[in-house]
N, C-alpha and C positions, 0 to 999 in steps of 0.2 A: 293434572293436565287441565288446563282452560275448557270450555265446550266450548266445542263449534262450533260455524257462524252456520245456522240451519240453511237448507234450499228454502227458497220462496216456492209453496206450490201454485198451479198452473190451476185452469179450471177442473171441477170434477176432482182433484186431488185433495188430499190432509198431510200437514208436517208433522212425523211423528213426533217433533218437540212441540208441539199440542197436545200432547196425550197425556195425563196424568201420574203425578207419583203419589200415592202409593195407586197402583193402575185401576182400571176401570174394566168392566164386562159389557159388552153390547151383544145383542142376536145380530147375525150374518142376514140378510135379505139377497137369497139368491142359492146358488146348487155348488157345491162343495165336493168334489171327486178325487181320491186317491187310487194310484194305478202302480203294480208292483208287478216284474214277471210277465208282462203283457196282458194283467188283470185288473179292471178295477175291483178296490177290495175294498170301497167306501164310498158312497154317495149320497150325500144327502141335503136337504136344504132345511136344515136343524141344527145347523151349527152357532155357537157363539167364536167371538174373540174376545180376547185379552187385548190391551189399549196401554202400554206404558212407557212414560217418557222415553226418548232416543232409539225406542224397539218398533220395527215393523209389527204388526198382529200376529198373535199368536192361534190360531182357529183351533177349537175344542168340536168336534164332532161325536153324537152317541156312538156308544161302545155297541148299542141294539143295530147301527146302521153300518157298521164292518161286518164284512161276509162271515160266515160261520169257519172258525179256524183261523181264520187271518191274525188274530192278538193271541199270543199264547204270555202268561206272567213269564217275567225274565226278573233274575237276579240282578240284584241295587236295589238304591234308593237314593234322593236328594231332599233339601228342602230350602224353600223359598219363603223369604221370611213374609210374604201376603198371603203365598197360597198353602201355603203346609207344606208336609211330607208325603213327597210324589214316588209313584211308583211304576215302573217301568213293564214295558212287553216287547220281545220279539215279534216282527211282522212278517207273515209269512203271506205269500201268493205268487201262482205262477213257476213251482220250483225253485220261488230264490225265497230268501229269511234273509233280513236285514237284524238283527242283534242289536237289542234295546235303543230300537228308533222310533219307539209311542209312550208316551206318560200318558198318567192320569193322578188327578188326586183324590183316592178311596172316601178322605174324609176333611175337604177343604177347610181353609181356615173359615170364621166370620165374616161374613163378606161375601164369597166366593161359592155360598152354596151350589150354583147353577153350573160349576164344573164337576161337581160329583157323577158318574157314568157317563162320563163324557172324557174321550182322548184325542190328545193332540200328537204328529208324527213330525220329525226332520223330515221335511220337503225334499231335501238335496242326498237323503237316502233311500229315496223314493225314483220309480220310473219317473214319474209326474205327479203335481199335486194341481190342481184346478180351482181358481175361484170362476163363476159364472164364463166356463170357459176362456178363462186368461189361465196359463200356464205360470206358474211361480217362479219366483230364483229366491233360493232359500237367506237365509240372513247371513250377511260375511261370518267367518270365522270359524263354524261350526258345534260353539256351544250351546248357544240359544238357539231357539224353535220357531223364528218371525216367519213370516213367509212377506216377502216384495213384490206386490203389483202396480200397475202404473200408478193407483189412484194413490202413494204413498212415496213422499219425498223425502232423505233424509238431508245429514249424513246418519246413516244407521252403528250403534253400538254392535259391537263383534269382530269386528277387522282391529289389524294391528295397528297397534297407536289411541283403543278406545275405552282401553280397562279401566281409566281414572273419571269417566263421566258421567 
């Protein structure tokens, strides 16, 4: 499949066909909150993101800044041929458990040191996830981990029709 003709972004915005292959790591500047069950079970302004062509960010947050209980290890595993082999937690807060909706990578590839003890969750299996007070909408499709705020215009990989990009 061809790519896509990108959105042009607006002020204050980036097109994630800007973003680098093989991806990039930046620190987050600003407060980063996850909310599950009517809890928040994450807050912190320590986060980085992931930066990769056609993908929204992926925000990695310390595993030290999820409330105590909220990440329990959950069965599986993937791997990403930049970042290694990820490994997976159920999220609990609030009463509810979401079933392996946080990675981390125990032991990133080269490159990628600054994600070790640090996890990233699905937004959209989440109450809500927060960047600086903007509310997320998680990345189309539901395998990937983007999270979309205004500041970020695609078309984003994930939705049908994007597998070949």
């Amino acid at each position: 499949m061809p790519r896509p003709t990108p959105q042009r972004p607006g002020p204050g915005q980036e097109s994630v066909w800007d973003y680098p292959r093989p991806p990039r790591l930046e620190p987050v500047a600003g407060r980063i909150t996850i909310s599950l069950g009517g809890e928040v079970i994450a807050d912190t302004e320590d986060a980085v993101r992931v930066l990769e062509t056609s993908h929204p960010p992926v925000y990695y947050l310390p595993i030290s800044d999820f409330a105590p209980g909220s990440l329990i290890p959950a069965a599986g595993s993937s791997f990403c041929e930049f970042k290694g082999a990820a490994a997976y937690f159920d999220v609990h807060g609030g009463g509810e458990v979401r079933a392996g909706a946080a990675w981390t990578y125990p032991q990133p590839s080269p490159g990628f040191a600054p994600l070790a003890d640090r996890v990233a969750v699905y937004a959209g299996r989440m109450d809500a996830c927060t960047v600086d007070g903007e509310t997320v909408t998680p990345q189309p499709g539901g395998f990937y981990g983007g999270w979309v705020t205004r500041a970020v215009v695609g078309p984003f990989k994930g939705g049908p029709g994007s597998t070949g990009w």
